[in-house]
VMD Tcl script that builds the backbone (N, CA, C; Angstrom):
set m [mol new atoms 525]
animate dup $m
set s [atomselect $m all]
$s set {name element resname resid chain x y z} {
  {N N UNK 1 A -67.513 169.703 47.073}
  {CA C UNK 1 A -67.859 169.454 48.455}
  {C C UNK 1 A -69.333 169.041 48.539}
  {N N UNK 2 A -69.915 168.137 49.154}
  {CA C UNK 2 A -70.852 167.224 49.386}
  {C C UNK 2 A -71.144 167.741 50.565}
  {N N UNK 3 A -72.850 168.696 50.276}
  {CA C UNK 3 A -73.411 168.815 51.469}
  {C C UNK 3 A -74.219 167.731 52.622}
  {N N UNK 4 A -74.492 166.710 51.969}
  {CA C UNK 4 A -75.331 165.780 52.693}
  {C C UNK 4 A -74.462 164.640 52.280}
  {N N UNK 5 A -74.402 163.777 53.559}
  {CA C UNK 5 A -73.145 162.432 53.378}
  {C C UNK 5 A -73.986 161.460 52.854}
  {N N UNK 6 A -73.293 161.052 51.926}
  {CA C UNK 6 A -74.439 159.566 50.997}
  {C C UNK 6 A -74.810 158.801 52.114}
  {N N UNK 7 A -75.972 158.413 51.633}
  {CA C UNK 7 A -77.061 157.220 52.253}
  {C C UNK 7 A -76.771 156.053 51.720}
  {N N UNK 8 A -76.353 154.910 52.014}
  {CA C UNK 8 A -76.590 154.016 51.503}
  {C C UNK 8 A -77.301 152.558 52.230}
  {N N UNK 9 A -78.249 151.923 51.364}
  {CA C UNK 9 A -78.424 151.132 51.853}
  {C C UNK 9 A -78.310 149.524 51.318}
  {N N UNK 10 A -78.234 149.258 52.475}
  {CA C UNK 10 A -78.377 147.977 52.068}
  {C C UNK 10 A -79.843 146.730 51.598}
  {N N UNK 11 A -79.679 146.025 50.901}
  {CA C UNK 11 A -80.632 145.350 50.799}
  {C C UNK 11 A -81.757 144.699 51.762}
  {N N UNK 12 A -80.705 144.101 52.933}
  {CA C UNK 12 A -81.157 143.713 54.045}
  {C C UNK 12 A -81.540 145.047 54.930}
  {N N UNK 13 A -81.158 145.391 55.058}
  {CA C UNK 13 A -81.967 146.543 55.596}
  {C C UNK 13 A -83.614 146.940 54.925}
  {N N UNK 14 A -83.301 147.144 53.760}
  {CA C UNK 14 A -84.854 147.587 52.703}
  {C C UNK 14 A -85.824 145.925 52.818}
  {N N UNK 15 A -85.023 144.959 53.155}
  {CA C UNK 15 A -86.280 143.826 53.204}
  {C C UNK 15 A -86.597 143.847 54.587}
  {N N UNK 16 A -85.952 144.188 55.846}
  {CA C UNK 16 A -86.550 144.171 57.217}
  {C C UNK 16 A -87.175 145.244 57.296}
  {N N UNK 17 A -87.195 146.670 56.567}
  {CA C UNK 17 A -88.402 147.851 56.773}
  {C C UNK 17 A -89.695 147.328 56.037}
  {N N UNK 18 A -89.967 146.400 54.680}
  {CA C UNK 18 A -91.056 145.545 54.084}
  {C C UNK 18 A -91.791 144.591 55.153}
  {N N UNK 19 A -90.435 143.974 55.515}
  {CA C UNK 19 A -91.468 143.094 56.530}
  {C C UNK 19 A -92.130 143.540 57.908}
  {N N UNK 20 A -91.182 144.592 58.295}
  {CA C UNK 20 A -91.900 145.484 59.597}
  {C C UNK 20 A -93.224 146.059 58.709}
  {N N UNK 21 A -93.262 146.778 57.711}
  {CA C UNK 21 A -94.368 147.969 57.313}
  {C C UNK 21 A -95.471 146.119 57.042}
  {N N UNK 22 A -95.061 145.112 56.682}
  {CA C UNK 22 A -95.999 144.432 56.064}
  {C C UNK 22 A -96.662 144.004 57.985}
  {N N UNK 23 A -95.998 143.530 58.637}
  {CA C UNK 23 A -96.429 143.285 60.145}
  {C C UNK 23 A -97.244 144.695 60.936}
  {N N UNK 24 A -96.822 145.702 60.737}
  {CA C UNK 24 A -97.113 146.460 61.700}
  {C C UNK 24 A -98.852 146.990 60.691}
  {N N UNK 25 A -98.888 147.152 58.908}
  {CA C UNK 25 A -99.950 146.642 58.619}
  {C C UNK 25 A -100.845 146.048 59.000}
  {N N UNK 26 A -100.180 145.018 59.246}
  {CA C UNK 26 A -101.719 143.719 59.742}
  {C C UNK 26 A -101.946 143.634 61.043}
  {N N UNK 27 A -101.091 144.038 61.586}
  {CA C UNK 27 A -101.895 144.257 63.111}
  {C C UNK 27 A -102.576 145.773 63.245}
  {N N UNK 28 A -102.191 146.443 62.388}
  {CA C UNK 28 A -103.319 147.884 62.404}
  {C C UNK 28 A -104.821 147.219 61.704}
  {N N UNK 29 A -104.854 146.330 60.151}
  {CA C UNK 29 A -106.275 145.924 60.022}
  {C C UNK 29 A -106.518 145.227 61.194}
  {N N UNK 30 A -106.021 144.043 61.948}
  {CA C UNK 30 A -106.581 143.459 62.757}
  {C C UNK 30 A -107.210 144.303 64.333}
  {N N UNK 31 A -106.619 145.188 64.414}
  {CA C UNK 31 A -106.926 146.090 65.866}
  {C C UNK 31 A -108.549 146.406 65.195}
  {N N UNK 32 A -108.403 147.239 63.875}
  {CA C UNK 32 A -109.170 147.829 63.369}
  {C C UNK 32 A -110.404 147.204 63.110}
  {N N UNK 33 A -109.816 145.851 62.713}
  {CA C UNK 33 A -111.710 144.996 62.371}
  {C C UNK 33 A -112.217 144.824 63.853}
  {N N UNK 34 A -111.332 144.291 65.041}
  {CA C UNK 34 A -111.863 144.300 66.648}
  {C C UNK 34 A -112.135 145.545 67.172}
  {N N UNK 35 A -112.325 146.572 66.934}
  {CA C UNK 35 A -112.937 147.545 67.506}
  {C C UNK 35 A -113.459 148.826 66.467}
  {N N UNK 36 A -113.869 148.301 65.161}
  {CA C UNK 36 A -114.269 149.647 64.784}
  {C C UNK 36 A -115.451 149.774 64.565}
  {N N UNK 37 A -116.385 148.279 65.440}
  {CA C UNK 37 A -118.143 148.496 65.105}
  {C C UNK 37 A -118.399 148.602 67.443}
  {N N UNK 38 A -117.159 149.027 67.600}
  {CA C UNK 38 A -117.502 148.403 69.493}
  {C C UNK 38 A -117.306 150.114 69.807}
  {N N UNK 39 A -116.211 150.935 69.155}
  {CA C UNK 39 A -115.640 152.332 69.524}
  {C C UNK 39 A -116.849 153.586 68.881}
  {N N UNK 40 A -116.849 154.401 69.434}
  {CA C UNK 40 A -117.350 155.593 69.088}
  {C C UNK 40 A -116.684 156.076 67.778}
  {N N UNK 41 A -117.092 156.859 66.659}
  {CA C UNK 41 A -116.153 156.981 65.395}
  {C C UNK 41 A -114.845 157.709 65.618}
  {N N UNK 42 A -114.806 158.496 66.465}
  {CA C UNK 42 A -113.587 159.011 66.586}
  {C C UNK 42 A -112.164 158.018 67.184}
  {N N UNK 43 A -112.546 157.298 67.688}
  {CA C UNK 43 A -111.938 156.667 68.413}
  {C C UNK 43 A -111.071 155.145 67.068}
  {N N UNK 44 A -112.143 155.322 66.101}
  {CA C UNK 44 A -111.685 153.767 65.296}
  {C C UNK 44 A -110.282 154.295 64.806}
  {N N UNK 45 A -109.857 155.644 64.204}
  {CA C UNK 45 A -108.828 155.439 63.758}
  {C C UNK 45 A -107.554 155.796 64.763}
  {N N UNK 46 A -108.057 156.255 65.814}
  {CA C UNK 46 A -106.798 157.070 66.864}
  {C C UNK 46 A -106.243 155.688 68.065}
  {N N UNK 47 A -107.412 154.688 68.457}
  {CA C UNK 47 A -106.925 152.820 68.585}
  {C C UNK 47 A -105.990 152.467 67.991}
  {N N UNK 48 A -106.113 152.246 66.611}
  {CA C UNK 48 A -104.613 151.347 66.276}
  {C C UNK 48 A -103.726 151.845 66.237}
  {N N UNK 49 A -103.893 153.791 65.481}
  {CA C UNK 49 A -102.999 154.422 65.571}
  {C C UNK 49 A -101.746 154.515 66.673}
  {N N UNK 50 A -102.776 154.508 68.059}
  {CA C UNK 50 A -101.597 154.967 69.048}
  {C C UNK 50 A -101.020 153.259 69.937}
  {N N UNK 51 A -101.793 152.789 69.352}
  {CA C UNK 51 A -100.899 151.182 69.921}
  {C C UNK 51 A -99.673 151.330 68.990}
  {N N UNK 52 A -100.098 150.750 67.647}
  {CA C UNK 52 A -98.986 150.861 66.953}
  {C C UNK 52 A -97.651 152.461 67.111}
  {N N UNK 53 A -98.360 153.122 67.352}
  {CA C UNK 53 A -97.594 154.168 68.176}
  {C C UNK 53 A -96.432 153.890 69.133}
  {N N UNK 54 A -97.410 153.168 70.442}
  {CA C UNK 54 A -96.693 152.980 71.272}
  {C C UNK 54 A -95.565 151.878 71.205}
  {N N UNK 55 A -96.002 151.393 70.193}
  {CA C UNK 55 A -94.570 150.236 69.721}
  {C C UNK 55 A -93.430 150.729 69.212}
  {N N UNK 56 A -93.902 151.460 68.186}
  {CA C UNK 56 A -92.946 152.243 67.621}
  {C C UNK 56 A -92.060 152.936 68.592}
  {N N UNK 57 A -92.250 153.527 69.171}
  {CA C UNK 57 A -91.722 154.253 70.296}
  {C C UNK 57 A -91.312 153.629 71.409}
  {N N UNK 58 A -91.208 152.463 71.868}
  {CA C UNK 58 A -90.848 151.930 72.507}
  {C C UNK 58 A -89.517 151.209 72.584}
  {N N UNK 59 A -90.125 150.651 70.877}
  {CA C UNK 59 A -88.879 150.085 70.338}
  {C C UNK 59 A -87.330 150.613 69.996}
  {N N UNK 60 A -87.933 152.230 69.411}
  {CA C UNK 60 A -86.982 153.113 69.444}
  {C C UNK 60 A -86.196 153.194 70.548}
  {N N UNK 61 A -87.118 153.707 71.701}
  {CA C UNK 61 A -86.301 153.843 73.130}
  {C C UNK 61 A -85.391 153.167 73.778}
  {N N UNK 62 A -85.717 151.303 73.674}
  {CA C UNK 62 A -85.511 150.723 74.034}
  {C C UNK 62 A -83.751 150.068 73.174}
  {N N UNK 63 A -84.028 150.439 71.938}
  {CA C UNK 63 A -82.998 149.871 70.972}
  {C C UNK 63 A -81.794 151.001 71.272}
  {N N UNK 64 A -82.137 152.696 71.325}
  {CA C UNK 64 A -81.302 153.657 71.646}
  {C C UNK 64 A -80.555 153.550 72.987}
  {N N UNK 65 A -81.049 152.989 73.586}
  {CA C UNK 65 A -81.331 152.801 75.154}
  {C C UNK 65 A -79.436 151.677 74.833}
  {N N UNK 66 A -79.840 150.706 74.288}
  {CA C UNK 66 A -78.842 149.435 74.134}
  {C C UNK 66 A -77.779 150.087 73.028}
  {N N UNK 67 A -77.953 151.176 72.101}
  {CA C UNK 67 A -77.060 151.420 70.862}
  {C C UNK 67 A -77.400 150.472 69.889}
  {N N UNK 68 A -78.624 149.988 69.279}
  {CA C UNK 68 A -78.860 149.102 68.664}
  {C C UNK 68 A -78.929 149.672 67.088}
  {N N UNK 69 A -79.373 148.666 66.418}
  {CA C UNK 69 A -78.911 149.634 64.881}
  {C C UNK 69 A -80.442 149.450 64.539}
  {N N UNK 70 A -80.628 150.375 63.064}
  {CA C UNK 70 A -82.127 150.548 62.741}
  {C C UNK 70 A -82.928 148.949 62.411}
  {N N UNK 71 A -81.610 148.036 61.780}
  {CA C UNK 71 A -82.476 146.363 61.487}
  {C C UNK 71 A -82.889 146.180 62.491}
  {N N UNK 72 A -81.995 146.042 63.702}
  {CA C UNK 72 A -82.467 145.583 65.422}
  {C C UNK 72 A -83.473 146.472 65.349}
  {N N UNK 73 A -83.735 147.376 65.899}
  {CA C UNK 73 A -85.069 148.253 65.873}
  {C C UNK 73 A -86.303 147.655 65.155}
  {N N UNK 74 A -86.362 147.873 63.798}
  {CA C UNK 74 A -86.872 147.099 63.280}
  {C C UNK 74 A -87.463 145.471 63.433}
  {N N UNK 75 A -86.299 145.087 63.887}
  {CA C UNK 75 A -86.870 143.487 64.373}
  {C C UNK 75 A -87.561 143.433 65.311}
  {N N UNK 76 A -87.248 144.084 66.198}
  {CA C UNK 76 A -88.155 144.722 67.785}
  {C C UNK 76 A -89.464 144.555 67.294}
  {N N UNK 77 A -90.073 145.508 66.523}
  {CA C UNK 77 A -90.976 146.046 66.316}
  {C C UNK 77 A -91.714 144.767 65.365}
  {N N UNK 78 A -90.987 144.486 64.484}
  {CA C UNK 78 A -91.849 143.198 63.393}
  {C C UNK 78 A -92.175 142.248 64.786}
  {N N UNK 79 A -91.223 142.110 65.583}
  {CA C UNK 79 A -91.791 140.510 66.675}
  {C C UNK 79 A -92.474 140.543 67.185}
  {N N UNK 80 A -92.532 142.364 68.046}
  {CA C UNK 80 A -93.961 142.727 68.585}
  {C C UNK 80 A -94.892 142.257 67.885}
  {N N UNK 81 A -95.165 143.142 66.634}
  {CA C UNK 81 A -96.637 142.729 66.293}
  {C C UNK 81 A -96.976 141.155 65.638}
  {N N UNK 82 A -95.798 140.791 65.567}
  {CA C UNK 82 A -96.368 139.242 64.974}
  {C C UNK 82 A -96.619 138.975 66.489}
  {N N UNK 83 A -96.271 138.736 67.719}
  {CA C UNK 83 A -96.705 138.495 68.804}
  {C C UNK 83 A -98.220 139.148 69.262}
  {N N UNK 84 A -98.689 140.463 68.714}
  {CA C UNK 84 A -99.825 140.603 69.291}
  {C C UNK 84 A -100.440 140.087 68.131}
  {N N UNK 85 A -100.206 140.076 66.706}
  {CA C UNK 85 A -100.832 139.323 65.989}
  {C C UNK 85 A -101.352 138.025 65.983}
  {N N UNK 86 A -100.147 137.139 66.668}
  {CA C UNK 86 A -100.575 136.284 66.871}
  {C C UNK 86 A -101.658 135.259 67.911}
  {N N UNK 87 A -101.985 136.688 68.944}
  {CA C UNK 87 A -102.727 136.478 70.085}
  {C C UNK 87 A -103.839 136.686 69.645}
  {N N UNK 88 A -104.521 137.895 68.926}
  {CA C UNK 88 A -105.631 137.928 67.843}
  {C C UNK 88 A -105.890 137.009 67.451}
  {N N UNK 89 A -104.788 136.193 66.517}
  {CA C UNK 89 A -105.224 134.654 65.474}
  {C C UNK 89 A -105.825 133.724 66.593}
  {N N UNK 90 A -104.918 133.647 67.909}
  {CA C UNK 90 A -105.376 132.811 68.478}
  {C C UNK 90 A -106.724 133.051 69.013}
  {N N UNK 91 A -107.289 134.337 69.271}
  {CA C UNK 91 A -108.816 134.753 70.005}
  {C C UNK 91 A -109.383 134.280 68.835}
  {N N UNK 92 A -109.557 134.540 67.523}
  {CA C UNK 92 A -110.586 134.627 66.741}
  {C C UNK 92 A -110.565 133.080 66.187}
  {N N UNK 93 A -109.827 131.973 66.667}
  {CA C UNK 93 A -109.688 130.962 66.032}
  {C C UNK 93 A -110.590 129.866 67.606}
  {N N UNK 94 A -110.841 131.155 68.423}
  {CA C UNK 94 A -111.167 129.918 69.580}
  {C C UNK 94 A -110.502 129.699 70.391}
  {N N UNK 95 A -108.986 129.547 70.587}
  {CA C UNK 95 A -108.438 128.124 71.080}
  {C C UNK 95 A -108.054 128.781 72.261}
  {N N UNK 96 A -109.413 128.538 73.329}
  {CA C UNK 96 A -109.035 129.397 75.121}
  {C C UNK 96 A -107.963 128.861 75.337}
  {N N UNK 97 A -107.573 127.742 75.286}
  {CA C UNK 97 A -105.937 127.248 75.950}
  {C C UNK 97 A -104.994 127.519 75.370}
  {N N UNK 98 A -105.095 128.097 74.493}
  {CA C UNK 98 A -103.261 128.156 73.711}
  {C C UNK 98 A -103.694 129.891 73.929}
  {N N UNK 99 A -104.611 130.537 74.623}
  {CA C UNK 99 A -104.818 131.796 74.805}
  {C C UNK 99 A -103.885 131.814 76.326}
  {N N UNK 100 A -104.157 130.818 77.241}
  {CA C UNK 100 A -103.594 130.831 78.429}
  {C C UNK 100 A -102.129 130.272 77.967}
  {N N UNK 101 A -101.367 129.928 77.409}
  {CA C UNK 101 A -100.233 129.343 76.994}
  {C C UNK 101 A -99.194 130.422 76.309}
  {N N UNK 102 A -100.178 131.049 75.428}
  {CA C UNK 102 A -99.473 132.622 74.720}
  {C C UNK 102 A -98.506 132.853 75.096}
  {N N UNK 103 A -98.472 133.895 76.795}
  {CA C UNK 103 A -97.462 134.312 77.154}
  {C C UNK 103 A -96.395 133.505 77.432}
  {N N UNK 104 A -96.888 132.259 78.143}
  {CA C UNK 104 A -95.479 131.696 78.434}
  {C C UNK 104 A -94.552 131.161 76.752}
  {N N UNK 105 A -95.323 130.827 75.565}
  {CA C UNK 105 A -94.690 130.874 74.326}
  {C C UNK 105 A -94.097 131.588 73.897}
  {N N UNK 106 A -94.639 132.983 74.084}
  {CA C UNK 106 A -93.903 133.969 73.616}
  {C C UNK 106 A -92.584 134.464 74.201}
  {N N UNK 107 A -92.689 134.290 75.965}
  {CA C UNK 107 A -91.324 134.222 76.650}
  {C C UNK 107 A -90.546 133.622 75.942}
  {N N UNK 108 A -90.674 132.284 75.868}
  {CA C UNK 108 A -90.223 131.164 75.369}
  {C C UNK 108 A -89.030 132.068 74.505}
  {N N UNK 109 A -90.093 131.834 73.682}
  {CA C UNK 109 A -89.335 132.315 71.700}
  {C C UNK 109 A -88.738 133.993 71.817}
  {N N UNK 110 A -88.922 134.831 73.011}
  {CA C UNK 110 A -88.250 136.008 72.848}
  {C C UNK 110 A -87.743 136.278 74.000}
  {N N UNK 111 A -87.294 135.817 74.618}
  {CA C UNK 111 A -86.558 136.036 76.033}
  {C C UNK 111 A -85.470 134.848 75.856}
  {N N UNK 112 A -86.531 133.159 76.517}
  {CA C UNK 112 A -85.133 132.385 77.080}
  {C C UNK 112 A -84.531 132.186 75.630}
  {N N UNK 113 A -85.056 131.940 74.475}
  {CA C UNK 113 A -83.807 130.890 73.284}
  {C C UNK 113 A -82.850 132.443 73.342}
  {N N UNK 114 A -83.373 133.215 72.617}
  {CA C UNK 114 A -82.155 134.397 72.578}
  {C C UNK 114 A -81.794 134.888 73.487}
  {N N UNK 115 A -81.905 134.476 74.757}
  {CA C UNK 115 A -81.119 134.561 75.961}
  {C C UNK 115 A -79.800 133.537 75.858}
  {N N UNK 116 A -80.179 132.468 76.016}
  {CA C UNK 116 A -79.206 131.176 75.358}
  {C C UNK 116 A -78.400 131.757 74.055}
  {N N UNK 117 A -79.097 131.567 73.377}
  {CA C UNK 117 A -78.131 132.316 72.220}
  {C C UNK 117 A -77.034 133.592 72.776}
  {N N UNK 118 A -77.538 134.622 73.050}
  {CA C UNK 118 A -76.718 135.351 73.451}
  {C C UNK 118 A -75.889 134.636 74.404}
  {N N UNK 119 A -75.861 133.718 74.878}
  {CA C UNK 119 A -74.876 133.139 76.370}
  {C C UNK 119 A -73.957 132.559 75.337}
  {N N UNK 120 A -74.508 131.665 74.288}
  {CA C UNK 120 A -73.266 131.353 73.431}
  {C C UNK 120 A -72.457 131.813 72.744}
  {N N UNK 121 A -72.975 133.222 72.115}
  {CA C UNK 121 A -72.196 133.811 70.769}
  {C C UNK 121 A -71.026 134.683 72.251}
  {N N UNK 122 A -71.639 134.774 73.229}
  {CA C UNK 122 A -70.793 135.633 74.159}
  {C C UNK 122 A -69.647 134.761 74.511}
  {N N UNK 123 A -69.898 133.280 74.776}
  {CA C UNK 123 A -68.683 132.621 75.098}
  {C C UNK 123 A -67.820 131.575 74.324}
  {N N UNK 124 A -68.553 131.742 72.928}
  {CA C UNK 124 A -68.057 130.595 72.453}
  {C C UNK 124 A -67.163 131.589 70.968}
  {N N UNK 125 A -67.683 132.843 70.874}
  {CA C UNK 125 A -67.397 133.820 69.578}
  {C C UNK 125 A -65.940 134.548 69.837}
  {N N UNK 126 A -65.176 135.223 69.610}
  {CA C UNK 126 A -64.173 135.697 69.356}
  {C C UNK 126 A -64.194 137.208 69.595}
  {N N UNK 127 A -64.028 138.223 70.584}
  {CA C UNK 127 A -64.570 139.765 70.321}
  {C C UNK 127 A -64.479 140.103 68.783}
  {N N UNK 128 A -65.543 140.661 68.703}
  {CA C UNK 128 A -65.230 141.754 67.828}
  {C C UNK 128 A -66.587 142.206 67.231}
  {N N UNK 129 A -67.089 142.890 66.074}
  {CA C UNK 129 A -68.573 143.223 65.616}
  {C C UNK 129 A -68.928 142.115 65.033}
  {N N UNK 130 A -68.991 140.821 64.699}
  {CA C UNK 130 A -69.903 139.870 64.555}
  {C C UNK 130 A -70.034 139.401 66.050}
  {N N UNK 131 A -69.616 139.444 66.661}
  {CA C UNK 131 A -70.073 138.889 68.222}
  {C C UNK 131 A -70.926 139.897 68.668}
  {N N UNK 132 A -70.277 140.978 68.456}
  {CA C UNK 132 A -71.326 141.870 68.895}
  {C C UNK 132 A -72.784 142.024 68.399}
  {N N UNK 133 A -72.324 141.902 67.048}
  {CA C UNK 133 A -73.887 141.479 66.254}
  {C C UNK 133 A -74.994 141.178 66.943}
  {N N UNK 134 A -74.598 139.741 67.057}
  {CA C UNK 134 A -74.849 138.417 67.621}
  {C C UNK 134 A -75.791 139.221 69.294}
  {N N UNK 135 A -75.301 139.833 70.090}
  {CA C UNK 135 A -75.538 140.248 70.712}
  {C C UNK 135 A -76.591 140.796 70.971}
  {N N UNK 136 A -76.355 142.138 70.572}
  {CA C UNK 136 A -77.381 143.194 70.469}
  {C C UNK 136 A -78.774 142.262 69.622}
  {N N UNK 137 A -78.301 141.563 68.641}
  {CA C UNK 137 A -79.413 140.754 68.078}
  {C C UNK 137 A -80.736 140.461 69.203}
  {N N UNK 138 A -79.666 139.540 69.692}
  {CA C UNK 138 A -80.409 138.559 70.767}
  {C C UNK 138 A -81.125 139.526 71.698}
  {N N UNK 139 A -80.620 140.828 71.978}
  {CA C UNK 139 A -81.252 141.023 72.951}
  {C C UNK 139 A -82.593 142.364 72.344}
  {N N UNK 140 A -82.298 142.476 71.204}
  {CA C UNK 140 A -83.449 143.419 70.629}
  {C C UNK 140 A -84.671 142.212 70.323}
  {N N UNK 141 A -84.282 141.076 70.022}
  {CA C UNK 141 A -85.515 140.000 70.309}
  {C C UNK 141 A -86.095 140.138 71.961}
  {N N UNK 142 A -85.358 140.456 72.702}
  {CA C UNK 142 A -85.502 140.309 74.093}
  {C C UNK 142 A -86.386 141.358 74.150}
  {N N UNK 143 A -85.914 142.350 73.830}
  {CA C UNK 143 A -86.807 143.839 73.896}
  {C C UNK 143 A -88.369 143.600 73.476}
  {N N UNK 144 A -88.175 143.066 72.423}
  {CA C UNK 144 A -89.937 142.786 71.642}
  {C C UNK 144 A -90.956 142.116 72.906}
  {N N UNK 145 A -90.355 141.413 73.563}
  {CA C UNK 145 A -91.405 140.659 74.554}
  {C C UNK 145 A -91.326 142.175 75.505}
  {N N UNK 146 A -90.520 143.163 75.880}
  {CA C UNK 146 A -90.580 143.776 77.168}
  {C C UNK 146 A -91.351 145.146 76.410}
  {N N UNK 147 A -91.265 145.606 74.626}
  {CA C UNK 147 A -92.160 146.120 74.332}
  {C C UNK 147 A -93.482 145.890 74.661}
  {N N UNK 148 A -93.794 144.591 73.806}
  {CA C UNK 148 A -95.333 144.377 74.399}
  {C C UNK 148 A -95.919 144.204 75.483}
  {N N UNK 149 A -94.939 144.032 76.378}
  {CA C UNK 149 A -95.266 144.111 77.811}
  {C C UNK 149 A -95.524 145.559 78.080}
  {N N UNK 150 A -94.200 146.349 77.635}
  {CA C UNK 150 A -94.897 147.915 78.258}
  {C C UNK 150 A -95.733 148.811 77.681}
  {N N UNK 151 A -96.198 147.840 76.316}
  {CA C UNK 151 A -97.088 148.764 75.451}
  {C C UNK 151 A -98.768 148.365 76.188}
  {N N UNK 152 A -98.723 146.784 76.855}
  {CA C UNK 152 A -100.169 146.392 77.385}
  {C C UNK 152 A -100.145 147.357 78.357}
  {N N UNK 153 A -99.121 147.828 79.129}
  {CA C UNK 153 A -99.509 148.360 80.684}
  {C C UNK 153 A -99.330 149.544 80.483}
  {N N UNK 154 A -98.892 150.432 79.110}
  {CA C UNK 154 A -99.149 151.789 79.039}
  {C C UNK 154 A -100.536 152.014 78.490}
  {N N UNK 155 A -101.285 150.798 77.869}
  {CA C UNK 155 A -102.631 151.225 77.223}
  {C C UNK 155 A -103.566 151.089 78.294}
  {N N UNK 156 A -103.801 149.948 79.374}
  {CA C UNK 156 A -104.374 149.630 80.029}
  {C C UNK 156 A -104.284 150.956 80.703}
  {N N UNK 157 A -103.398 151.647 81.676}
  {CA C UNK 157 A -102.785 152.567 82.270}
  {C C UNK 157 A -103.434 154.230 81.630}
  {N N UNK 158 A -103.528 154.230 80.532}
  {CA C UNK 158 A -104.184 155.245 79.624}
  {C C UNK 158 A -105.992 155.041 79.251}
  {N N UNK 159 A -106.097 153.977 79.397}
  {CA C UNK 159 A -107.443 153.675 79.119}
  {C C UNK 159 A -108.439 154.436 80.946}
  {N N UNK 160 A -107.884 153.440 81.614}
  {CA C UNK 160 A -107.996 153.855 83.164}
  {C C UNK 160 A -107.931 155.397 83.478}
  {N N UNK 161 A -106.807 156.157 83.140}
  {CA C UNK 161 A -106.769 157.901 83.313}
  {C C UNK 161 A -108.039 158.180 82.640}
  {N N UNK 162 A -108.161 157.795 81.173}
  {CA C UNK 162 A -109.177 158.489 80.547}
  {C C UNK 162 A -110.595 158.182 81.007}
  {N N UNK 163 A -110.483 157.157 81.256}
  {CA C UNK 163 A -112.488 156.490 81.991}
  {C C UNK 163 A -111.972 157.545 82.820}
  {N N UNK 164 A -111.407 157.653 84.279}
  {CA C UNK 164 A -111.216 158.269 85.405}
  {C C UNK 164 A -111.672 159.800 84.950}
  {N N UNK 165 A -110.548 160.519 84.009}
  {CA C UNK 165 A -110.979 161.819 84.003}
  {C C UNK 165 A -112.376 162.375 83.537}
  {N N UNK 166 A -112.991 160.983 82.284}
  {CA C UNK 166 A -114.026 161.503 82.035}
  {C C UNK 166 A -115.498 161.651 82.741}
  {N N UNK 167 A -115.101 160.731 83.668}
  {CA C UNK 167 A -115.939 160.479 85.107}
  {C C UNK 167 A -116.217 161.596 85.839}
  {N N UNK 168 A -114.732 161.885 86.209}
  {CA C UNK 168 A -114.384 162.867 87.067}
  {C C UNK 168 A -114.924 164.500 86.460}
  {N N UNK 169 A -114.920 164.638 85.129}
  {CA C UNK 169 A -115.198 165.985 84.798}
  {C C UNK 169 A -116.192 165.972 83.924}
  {N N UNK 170 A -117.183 164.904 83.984}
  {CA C UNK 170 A -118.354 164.541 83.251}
  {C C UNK 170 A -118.623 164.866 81.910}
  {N N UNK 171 A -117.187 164.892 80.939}
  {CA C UNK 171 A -117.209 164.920 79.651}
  {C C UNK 171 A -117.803 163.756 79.134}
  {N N UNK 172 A -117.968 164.188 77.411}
  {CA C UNK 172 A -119.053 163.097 77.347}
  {C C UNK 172 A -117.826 162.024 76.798}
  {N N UNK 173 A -118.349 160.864 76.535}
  {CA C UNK 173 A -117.245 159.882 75.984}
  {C C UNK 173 A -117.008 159.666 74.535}
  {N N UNK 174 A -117.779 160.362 73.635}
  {CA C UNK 174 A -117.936 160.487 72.301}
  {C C UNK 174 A -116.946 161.647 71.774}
  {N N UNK 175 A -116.388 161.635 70.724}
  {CA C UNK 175 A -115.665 162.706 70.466}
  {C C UNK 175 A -116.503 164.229 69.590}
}
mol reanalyze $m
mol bondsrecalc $m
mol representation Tube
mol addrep $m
């Protein structure tokens, strides 16, 4: 009798946790080189920490939320940060207009195509779990744009409480 039910995985699975850990990586150095000569020291490592935090957790919620599987999850989370990654590349490269263009690109590429997509695999596919696939796919891409959306307005939202309280109870701002 087998106390713990085998694990198994799959390949594809072990290359989408590489490419999430390799994405969610580089947007922790990149947070980290933009604010760790601007933050107080306490603050450089608990920044990327809790963004990347809040992705993580979002993504989770959001994928549990739909019944999504750990790759979907995963993909959530890799698109996020190549999306805030890629808003970084674009600040540090200059280019103010493709800074104002961002969001509507990123809609673009994670909302309407896998919106479309999902409209097709829904009417053109056959029931069953590759349609469903197909599905949940499309819409855990969908999720990644509504992550980073609720990860900007939970930090912004947290940044604001904390100026406020420290105002309010004249702690100092240094840790």
């Amino acid at each position: 009798m087998r106390l713990m039910p085998r694990i198994r995985f799959r390949l594809g699975t072990v290359m989408m946790f590489v490419v999430m850990a390799a994405a969610v990586m580089a947007l922790y150095v990149k947070i980290d080189q933009h604010t760790g000569s601007v933050l107080p020291a306490g603050w450089k490592i608990d920044v990327p920490v809790l963004f990347l935090l809040a992705i993580a957790l979002t993504a989770v919620a959001l994928g549990s939320w739909k019944e999504h599987s750990a790759v979907q999850i995963m993909l959530q989370v890799t698109l996020a940060c190549v999306g805030c990654l890629t808003l970084i590349w674009i600040g540090e490269a200059k280019y103010e207009r493709a800074i104002r263009y961002w969001c509507q690109g990123m809609f673009a590429a994670t909302v309407t195509i896998p919106m479309i997509a999902r409209r097709v695999a829904k009417t053109r596919m056959p029931r069953g779990p590759r349609r469903d696939w197909w599905k949940k796919t499309c819409k855990a891409v969908f999720f990644s744009f509504l992550t980073m959306l609720l990860v900007t307005a939970g930090g912004l939202l947290q940044a604001a409480v904390y100026a406020i309280g420290t105002e309010l109870l004249g702690m100092p701002t240094n840790p």
